[in-house]
N, C-alpha and C positions, 0 to 999 in steps of 0.2 A: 311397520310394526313387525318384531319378530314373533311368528310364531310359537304357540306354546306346545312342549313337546305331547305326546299322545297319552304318555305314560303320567306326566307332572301333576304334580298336588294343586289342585286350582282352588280349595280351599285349605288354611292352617292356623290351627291356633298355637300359642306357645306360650305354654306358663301363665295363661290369663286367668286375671286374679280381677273383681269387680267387690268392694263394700261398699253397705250402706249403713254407717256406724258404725255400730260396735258387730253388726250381720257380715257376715261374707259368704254373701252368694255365691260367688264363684273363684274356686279354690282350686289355682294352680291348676288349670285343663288346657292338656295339650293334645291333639289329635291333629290329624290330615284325609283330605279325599280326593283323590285322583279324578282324571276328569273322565266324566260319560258314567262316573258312577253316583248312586242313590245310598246316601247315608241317614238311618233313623237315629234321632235323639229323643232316651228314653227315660223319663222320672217320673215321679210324682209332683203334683204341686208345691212349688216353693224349691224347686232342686237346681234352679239355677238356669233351666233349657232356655227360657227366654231373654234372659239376661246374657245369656251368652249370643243370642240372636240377635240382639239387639246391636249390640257393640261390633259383630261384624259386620252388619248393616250402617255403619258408621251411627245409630242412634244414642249410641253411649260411649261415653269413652272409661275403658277401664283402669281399675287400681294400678294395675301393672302389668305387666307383659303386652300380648301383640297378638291381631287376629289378621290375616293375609286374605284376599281374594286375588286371585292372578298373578300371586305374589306383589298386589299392592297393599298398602299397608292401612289398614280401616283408622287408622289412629294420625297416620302424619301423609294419607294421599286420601280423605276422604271424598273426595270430589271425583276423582278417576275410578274412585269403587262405585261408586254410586251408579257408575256407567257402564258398570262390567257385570254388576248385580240386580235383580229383583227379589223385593219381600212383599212375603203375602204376609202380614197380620193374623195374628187369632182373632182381633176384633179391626175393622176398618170406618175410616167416615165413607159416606156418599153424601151428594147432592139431590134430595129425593126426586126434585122438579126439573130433572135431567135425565135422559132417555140413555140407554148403553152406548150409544154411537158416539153421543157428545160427550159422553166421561171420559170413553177412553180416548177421543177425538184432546181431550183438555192434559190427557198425561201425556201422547205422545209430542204436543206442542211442547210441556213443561221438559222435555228432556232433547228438546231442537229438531225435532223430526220435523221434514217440509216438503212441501211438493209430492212430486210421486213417492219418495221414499215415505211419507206417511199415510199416504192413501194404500198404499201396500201391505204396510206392519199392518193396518186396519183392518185390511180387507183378510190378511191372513187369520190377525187374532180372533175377528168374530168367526173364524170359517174353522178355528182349531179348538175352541170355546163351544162351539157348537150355537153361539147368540145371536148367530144371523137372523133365524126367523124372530128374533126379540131388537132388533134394531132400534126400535123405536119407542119400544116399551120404556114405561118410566121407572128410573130402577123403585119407586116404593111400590111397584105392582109386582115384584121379581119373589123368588121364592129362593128360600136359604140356599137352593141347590144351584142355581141361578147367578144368584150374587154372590158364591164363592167362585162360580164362574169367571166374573166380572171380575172380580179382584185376583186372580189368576191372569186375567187377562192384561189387566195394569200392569204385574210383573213383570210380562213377558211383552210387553209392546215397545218396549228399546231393544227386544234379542239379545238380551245380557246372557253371558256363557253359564252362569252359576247364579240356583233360584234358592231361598229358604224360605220356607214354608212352614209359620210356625198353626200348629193341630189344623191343618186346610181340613179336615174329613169332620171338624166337630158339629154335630148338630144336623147332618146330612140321613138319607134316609140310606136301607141299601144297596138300592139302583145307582145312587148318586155316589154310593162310597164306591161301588165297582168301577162306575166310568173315572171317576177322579183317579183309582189306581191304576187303568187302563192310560190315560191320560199321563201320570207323571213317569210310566214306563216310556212311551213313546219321546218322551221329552229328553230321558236318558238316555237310549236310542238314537237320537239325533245328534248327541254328542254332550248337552247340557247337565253339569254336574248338582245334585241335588240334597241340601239336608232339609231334612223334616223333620219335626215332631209330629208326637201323636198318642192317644189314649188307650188306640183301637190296636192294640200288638199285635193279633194275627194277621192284622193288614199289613206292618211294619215287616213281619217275616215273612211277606212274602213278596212284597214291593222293591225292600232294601238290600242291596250288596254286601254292607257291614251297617253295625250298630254301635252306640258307645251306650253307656247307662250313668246316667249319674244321680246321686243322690247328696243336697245340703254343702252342693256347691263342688262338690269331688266324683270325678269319673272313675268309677268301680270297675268299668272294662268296657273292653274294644273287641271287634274284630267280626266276621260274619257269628251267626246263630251256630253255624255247627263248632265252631272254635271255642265259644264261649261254654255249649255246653260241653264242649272236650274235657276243657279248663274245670269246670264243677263238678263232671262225672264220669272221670276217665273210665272207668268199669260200662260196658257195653250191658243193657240189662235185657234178658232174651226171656220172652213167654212161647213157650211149648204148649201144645193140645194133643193129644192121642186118643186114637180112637182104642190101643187095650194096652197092656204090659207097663201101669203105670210106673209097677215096683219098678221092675226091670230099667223101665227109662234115668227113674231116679239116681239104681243104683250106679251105672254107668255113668253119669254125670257126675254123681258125687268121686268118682276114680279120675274123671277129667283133669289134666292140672290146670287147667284155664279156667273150669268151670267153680267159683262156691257162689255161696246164700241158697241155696237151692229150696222152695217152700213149694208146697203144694195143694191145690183148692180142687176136687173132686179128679179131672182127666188133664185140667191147668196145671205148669210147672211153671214156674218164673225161678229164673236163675240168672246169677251177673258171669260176667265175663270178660275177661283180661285180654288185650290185646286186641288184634286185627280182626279186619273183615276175613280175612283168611284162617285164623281158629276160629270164627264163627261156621265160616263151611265148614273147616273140616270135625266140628261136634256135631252136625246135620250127618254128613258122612257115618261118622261112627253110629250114629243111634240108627240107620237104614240096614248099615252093615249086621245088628245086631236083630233088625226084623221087628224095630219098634215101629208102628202103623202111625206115622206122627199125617196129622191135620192141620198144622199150623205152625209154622216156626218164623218168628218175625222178632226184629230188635225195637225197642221201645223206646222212644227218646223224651225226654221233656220237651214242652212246650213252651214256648218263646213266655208264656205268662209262667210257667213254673221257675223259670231262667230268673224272671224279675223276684219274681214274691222270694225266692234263695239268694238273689245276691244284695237286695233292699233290706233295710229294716223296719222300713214305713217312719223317719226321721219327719221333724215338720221344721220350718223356722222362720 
């Protein structure tokens, strides 16, 4: 087998298009994720994230276009992606009157694991699951944190290079949300490339590489957090505190050519600003130089839910 290069897209979609009727879930989405990296997929209900997961999971096949894993093709090599991929589910079966050992004992047979090589994957997935002390536990005695465990665990017990995980965090408490974040870090770490979905966006910004967002079947944007909010708010927006010379700080600002919106709440100044982290120093500069007594100068950014709620329009369908 030739290796895949370091840098290469281990997952791609192109131009995938999915209807159902006269619906079209998924409209024309193309993106890619390089490997070792953690990609969040972000919508609302009905925007298409799981139908697009589905189909690179080989579970659906789409209207049109093409989704890749290892550059195999989910549509005309489903069988070899299967091999290459795990999916966790937002909802999964179990066997309730089957303890964690024999599930995941029953997926690693269904995918030809034998001998040592599956007393292996076993021994590793309960030991990276953390399900060791529940070996034997019957999964309907397990708790939500537990049995995402376990179906985490099924994904990962062929050692597929690339997991999707569609909302793993839903329903967890948040102990269980931190180790699962802890957990798919380490996974990408290891080299394993990763998309997700998820509800919880602050976990999203901070687990994932890059993002795409899509909303009623169409991707409204790519690329990490700081890009996207580049893209929505190019102006850098800076909040000032002083301890005296409010006038003085204001007037000076307002002379800055980098600096307007300039507003003011008692010793607060909030003002935007054009350009670089380098006319950001040097407006810090100028107002020291001038012997403004400043207590706070920090840039403001949106947050990954501001991101959404601006580039969404809460569409349903």
């Amino acid at each position: 087998m030739i290796a895949t290069p370091s840098n290469a897209a281990m997952i791609e979609l192109h131009d995938l298009c999915r209807d159902f009727g006269a619906t079209r879930a998924v409209d024309h989405v193309s993106f890619s994720v390089p490997r070792g990296s953690v990609f969040g997929y972000i919508g609302p209900n009905g925007a298409g994230k799981t139908t697009s997961m589905r189909i690179l999971a080989t579970l659906e096949l789409p209207t049109s276009g093409d989704a890749l894993v290892d550059g195999l093709s989910s549509v005309n090599d489903p069988d070899r992606v299967r091999g290459r991929l795990g999916f966790m589910p937002d909802g999964f079966g179990t066997y309730s009157d089957t303890n964690c050992i024999e599930y995941l004992d029953f997926f690693a047979r269904s995918y030809g694991l034998v001998g040592r090589n599956r007393m292996r994957r076993l021994r590793y997935v309960m030991h990276f699951t953390g399900l060791e002390p529940l070996a034997m536990k019957p999964i309907r005695g397990l708790s939500k944190g537990m049995r995402q465990r376990l179906c985490l665990g099924r994904a990962l017990i062929h050692d597929p290079p690339v997991l999707v995980l569609d909302e793993p965090a839903a329903g967890l408490d948040p102990r269980a949300r931190i180790e699962l974040r802890q957990i798919i870090r380490s996974l990408a770490a290891e080299g394993k490339t990763i998309l997700i979905s998820s509800h919880i966006l602050t976990e999203l910004a901070e687990m994932c590489d890059r993002l795409g967002i899509i909303e009623r079947g169409q991707l409204l944007a790519t690329g990490s957090v700081d890009e996207i909010r580049q893209n929505l708010q190019p102006d850098r927006q800076v909040r000032l505190k002083v301890a005296t010379n409010v006038n003085a700080a204001v007037e000076l600002l307002s002379k800055h050519a980098f600096v307007h919106s300039v507003s003011v709440i008692e010793h607060t100044i909030s003002f935007k600003l054009d350009g670089t982290e380098a006319e950001q120093i040097a407006v810090l500069h100028h107002l020291c130089d001038a012997r403004v007594e400043v207590l706070e100068y920090s840039g403001q950014q949106n947050s990954l839910e501001d991101v959404f709620l601006e580039i969404t329009q809460g569409f349903v369908q």
